[in-house]
C-alpha positions, 0 to 999 in steps of 0.5 A, a space after each residue: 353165678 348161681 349163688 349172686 342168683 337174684 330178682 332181676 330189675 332189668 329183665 321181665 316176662 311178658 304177663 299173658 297168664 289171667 291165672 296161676 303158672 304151674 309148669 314151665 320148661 326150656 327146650 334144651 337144643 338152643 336154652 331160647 324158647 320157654 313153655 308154661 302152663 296155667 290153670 286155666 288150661 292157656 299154655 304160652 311160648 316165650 323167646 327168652 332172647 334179648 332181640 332189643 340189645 338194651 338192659 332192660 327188656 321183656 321177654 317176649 310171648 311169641 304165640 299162645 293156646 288161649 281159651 278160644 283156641 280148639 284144642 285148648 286144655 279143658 282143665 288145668 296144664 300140670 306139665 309141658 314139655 319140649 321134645 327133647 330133640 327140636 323145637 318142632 314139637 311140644 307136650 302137654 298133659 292136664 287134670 283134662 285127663 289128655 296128654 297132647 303132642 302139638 307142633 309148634 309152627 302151627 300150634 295145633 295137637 297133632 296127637 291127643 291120647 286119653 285116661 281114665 283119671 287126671 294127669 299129674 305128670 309125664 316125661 319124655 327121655 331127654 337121652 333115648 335113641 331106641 324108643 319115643 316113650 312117654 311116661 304118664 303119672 295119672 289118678 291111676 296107679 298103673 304107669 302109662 308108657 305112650 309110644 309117639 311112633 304108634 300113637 298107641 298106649 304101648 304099655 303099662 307098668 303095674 306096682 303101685 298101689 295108689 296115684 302117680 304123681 311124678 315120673 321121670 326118665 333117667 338121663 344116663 340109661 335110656 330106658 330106666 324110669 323113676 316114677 313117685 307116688 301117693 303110697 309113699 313110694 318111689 320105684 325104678 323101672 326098666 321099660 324092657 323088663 315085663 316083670 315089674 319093677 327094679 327096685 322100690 327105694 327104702 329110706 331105712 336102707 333095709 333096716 327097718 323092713 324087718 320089723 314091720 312090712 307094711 313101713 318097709 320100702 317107703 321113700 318117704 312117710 307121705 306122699 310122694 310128689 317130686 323127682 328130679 334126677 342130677 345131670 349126671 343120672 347117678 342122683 335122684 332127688 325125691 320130695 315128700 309131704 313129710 316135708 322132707 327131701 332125700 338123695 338117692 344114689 340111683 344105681 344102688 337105691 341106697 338112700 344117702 341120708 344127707 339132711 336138708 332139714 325141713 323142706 315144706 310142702 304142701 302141695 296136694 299134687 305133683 311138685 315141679 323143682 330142678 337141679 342146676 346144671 353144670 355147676 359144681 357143687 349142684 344145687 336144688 331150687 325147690 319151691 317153697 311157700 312163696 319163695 323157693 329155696 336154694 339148697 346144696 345138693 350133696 351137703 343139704 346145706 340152704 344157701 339162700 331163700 330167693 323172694 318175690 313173688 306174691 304167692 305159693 310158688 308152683 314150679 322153676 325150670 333152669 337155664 344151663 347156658 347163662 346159669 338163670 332160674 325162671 320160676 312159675 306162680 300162683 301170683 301169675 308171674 314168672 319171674 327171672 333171677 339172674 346172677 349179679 353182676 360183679 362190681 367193675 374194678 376202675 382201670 386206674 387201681 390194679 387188682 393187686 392193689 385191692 385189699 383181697 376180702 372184697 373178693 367173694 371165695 365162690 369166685 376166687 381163682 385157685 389156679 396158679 401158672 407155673 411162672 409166677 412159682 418159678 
């Protein structure tokens, strides 16, 4: 399915956005509802539900937080994030210098917490049960936790030396955090750990930190703007504006030098890609000028540029149930790519009958019952 991803004619998204879309995200209890972000500060929630029956349908804005509404973001929306746990909850964090937790059923902030410098990101865990931390890259280089229960910045973790442009909390180990910076770094955390940091990924593997220390433990040779952890948690996929993409094995921090080429990109803040899930291989979906590329995870081969929209293409979020991608742009547009549907055979012709290369090998069956051997 995801590799007949494509534009679909038949499904639209409400056009709400008067500006650029930088952050979406889909509640992972039902795949139905969708945030996204603008620049402008607006945040909008959609029903991605087909509630018409027909083909061709729009997927409806349920609510929004508009210019006029109190709470507003003053500055534009970088991330929203649903709790992970209910449909009750949502974040949101801006160049405002807020994070506000809101309720959904009377879209008001329940909650603001405020930092000295703009918010490039932040991220709840999509797995913790003992803690309800939020981690918060800002212009500083300390990396904020906020604790929902108290209400209170609990914590700060203290090793990089420049901004945080993205953070991510593992989903295999619930208090295991990647945080990605401007210094060029990556770091891994253990949130119960006071003494600093896990480990700082090395892209020379530790080859290289002999002959000069300053170069030595650096993800990538600029600035890094993304993470994204594979389902599993046992990857982690970084980005750079070295134009660069490098897979990690997150366990050992053992770079694992698949080559992906060159994965452009220009952005001056944090980079919003995703991972598909339950596909087998994974793949990337990378945002990429005005396209977003399609890569395989473990062999870093590009599969497919997906086309359409009108401008730079600021963030995609995927939709596991119905292996769908919706992706966010400065064009104002979100846009759905769904998977083709295959051609219906017509009842008279038998499938045995069809000459076998119609049949794209992704969807072969390599499964055989033991009767037709015997």
């Amino acid at each position: 399915r995801v590799l007949s991803l494509e534009l679909n004619k038949d499904r639209d998204v409400e056009r709400i956005h008067g500006s650029g879309i930088n952050t979406l995200d889909i509640e992972p209890v039902e795949g139905r509802y969708m945030l996204s972000g603008g620049s402008d500060g607006v945040i909008v929630l959609y029903d991605l539900e087909n509630l018409s029956r027909k083909p061709s349908y729009t997927c409806k804005a349920l609510c929004s937080v508009g210019r006029s509404h109190p709470d507003v973001h003053r500055f534009s929306v970088e991330t929203v994030q649903w709790y992970p746990h209910d449909t009750g909850m949502f974040t949101s964090s801006s160049f405002d210098k807020t994070l506000k937790i809101w309720d959904t059923n009377t879209l008001q902030a329940a909650d603001i917490f405020h930092f000295e410098g703009t918010v490039y990101s932040h991220h709840m865990s999509p797995v913790a049960t003992k803690h309800c931390l939020i981690a918060v890259g800002t212009k500083s280089p300390k990396v904020q936790l906020c604790d929902l229960k108290s209400g209170s910045c609990s914590h700060i973790l203290q090793g990089h030396r420049q901004e945080v442009l993205a953070v991510s909390w593992s989903p295999r180990h619930e208090h295991i955090l990647a945080t990605a910076s401007a210094d060029s770094r990556v770091k891994l955390w253990d949130v119960r750990r006071a003494s600093g940091c896990l480990t700082t990924l090395d892209q020379h593997n530790g080859e290289k930190s002999k002959a000069s220390s300053e170069a030595a433990n650096t993800a990538h040779n600029g600035r890094v703007n993304g993470l994204c952890y594979t389902n599993d948690g046992l990857h982690l996929l970084t980005i750079g504006t070295d134009d660069r993409m490098r897979l990690w094995n997150s366990s050992t921090g053992e770079n694992t030098l698949v080559n992906y080429g060159k994965v452009c990109n220009e952005s001056r803040k944090g980079l919003k890609f995703t991972i598909s899930c339950g596909c087998n291989p994974e793949f990337a979906f990378v945002p990429y000028g005005s396209t977003i590329a399609v890569y395989t995870i473990f062999t870093g081969e590009l599969i497919t540029m997906l086309r359409g929209h009108y401008s730079t293409v600021d963030c995609c979020v995927f939709q596991p149930n119905f292996q769908e991608l919706y992706s966010g742009s400065k064009d104002c547009n979100i846009l759905a790519w769904i998977p083709a549907l295959r051609e219906p055979v017509p009842d008279d012709i038998s499938e045995k009958s069809l000459p076998q290369q119609h049949l794209n090998p992704a969807y072969e069956d390599a499964w055989s019952s033991s009767d037709d051997e015997g």
